[in-house]
N, C-alpha and C positions, 0 to 999 in steps of 0.2 A: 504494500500500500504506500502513495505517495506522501509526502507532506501533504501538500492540498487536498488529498483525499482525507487525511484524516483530522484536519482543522475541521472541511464541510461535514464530516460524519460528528464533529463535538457541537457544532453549532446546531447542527440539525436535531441531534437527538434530545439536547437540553435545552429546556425553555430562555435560562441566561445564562450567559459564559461571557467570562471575565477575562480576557488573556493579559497580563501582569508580571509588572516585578516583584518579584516574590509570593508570599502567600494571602489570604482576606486573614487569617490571622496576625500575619508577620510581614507587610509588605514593606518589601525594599526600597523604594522612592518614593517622594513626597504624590507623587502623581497618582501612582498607584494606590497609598491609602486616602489618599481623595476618593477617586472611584471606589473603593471601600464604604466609606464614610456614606456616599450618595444613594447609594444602595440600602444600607444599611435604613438611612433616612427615610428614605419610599417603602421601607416595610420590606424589606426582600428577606428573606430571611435565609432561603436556599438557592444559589446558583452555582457552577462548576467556574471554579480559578483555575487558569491554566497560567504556571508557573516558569516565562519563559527564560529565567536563566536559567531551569535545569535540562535544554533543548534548545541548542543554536539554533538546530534546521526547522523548530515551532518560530523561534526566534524571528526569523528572519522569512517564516515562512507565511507567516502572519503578517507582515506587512504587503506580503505579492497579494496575498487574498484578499486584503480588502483596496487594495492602492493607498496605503493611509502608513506613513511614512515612521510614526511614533506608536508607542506602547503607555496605557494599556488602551485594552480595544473591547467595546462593551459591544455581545450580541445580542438581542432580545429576537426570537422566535425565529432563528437563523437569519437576520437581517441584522448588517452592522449598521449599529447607532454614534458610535464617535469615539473621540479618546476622554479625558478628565473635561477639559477644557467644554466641548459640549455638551457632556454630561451636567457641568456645573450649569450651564448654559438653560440647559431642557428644566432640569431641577427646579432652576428659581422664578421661571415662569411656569412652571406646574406640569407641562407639559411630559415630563419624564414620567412622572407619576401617572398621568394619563394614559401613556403606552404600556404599564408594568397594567394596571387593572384593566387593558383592555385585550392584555394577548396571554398573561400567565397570572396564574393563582400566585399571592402573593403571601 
């Protein structure tokens, strides 16, 4: 199985995926426990982190997949949503929240 084969098999099968530095416990960059943080905030309580320093080839495999240059990289219902920066974005116009109770139990 490819890289991109199996980004699209984690985005697909889990409602949200989180590809990041480090873990939703333990994340490594200020960026990534934002995306944390945002999450956290809209009630999510369950989504798959996917931890790309421990996989250069997710690493960098994750950026061909969606064209989106930075990490981390938020999916909701296999469609990429953004990195922190949009995230914060969506969040504080409500919006974010809109799309978590309109595609996944939250």
């Amino acid at each position: 199985m490819s890289v991109q084969d199996e980004i699209r098999n984690q985005v697909t099968a889990n409602p949200i995926v989180l590809y990041m530095k480090g873990t939703a416990d333990f994340p490594q960059c200020g960026f990534s426990a934002t995306a944390v943080q945002i999450l956290q905030a809209c009630g999510v309580e369950h989504f798959l982190s996917v931890n790309v320093l421990e996989d250069p080839a997710i690493r960098q495999g994750i950026k061909q997949y969606a064209n989106w240059p930075t990490i981390p990289q938020l999916y909701v219902g296999g469609e990429f949503i953004g990195g922190s920066d949009i995230m914060r974005e969506m969040f504080q116009t409500g919006e974010l929240q809109k799309l978590f109770k309109g595609k996944v139990a939250v």
